[in-house]
One Martini backbone bead per residue (centre of mass of N, CA, C, O) as a GRO file, in nm:
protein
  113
    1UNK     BB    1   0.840  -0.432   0.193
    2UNK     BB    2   1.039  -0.282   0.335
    3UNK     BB    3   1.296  -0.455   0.201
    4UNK     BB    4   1.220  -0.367  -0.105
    5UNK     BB    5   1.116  -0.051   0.008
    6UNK     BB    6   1.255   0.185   0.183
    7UNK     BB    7   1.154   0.437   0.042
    8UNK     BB    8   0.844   0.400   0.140
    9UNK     BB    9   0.744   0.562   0.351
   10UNK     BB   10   0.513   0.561   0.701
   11UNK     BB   11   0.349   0.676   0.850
   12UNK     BB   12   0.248   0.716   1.120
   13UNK     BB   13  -0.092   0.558   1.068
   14UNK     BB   14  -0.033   0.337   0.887
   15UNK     BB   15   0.150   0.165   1.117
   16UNK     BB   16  -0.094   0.143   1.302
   17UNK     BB   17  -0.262   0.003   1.161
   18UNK     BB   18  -0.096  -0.252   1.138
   19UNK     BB   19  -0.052  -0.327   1.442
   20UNK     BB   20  -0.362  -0.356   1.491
   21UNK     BB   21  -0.397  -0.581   1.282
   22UNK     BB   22  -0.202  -0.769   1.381
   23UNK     BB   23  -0.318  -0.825   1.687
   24UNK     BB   24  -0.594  -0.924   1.581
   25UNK     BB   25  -0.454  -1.170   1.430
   26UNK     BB   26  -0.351  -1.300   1.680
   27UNK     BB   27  -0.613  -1.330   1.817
   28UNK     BB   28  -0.728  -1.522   1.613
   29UNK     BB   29  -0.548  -1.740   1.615
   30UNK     BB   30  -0.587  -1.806   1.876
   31UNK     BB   31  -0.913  -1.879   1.847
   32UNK     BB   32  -0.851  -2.100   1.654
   33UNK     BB   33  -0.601  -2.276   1.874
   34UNK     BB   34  -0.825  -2.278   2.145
   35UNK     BB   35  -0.776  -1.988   2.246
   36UNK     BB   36  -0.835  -1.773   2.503
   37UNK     BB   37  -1.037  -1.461   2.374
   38UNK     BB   38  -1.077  -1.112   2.421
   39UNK     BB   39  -1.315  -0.991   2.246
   40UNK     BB   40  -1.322  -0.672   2.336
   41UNK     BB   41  -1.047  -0.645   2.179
   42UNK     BB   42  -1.117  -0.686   1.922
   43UNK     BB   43  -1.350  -0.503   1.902
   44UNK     BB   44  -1.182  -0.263   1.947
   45UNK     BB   45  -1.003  -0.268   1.717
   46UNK     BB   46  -1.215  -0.225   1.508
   47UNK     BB   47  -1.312   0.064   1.611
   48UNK     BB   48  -1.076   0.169   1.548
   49UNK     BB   49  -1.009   0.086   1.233
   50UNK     BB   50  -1.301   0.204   1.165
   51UNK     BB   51  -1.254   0.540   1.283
   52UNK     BB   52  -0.959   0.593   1.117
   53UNK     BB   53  -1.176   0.529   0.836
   54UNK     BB   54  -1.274   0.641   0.525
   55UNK     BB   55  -1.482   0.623   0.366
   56UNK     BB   56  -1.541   0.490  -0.001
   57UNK     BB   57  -1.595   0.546  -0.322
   58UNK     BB   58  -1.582   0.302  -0.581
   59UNK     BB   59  -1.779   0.392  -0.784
   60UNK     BB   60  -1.735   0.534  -1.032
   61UNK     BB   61  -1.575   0.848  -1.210
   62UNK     BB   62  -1.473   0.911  -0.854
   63UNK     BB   63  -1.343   0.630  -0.766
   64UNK     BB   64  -1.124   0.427  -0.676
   65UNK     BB   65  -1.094   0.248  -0.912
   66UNK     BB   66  -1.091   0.447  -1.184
   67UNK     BB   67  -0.792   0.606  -1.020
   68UNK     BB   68  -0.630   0.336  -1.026
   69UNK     BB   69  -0.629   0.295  -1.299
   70UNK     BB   70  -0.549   0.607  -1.427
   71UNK     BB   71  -0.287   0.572  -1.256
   72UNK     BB   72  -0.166   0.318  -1.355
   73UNK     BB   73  -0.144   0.435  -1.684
   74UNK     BB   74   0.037   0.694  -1.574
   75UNK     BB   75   0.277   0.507  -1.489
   76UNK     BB   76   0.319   0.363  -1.730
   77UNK     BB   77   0.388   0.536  -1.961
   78UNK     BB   78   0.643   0.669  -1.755
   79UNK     BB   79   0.774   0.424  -1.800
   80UNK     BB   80   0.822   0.374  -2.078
   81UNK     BB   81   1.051   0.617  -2.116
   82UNK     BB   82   1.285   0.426  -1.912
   83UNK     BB   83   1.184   0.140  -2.006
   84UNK     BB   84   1.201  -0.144  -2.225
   85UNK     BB   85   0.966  -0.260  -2.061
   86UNK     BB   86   0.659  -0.363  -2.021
   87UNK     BB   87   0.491  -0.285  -1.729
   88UNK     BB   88   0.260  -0.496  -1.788
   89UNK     BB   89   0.450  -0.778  -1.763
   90UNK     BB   90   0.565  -0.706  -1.497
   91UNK     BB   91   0.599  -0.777  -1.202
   92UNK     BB   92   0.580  -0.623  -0.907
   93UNK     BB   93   0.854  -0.578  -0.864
   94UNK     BB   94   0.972  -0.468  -1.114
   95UNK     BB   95   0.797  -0.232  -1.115
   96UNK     BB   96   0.898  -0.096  -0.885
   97UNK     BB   97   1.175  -0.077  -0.906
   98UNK     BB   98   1.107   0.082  -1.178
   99UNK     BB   99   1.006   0.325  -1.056
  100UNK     BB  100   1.281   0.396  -0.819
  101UNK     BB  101   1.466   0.461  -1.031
  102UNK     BB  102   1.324   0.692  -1.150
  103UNK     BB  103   1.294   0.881  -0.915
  104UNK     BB  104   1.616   0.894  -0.910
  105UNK     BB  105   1.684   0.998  -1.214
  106UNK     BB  106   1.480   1.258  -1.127
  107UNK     BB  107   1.608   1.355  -0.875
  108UNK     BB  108   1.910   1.420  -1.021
  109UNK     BB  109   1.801   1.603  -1.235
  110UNK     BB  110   1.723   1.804  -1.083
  111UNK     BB  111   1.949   1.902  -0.882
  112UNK     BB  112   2.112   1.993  -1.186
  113UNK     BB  113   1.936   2.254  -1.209
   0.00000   0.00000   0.00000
């Protein structure tokens, strides 16, 4: 993701969870070639990373599907406003990228006035 979209800043919470993820993530291939792991150490890493995350309510009209579909709209809109292409027909680079073009187009915009 890093490669293709560098201007993503992730906060060191964001990148300590993927850490921790890919750690566990090692654990398990581990256990799955036959090699001895530490199950504590799964263990412990499950229970970081899930009490570094608070639950969300995912159903109903204020849970985070409903708010993911028109957050998605309303970014739909404003980049039709920008790219000749239909965002919705877009790749996920595609969309990303034309995403990152407007903020930087709306960024220089601002600077100017």
């Amino acid at each position: 993701m890093a490669l293709y979209f560098p201007q993503q800043k992730e906060s060191g919470k964001v990148k300590q969870q993927y850490s921790r993820l890919k750690e566990r993530a090692a654990l398990i291939l581990q256990e799955i070639a036959g090699q001895q792991v530490d199950k504590a150490k799964v263990d412990f890493l499950d229970a970081q990373m899930l009490s570094t995350t608070a639950p969300q309510q995912y159903w109903g009209p204020n849970g985070v599907e409903a708010k993911t579909i028109v957050n998605f709209e309303d970014i739909c809109i404003g980049l039709s406003q920008h790219v000749p292409k239909d965002p919705k027909t877009m790749t996920v680079l595609e969309f990303y990228r034309a995403l990152e073009a407007v903020k930087k187009k709306v960024k220089a915009q601002d600077r100017k006035r």
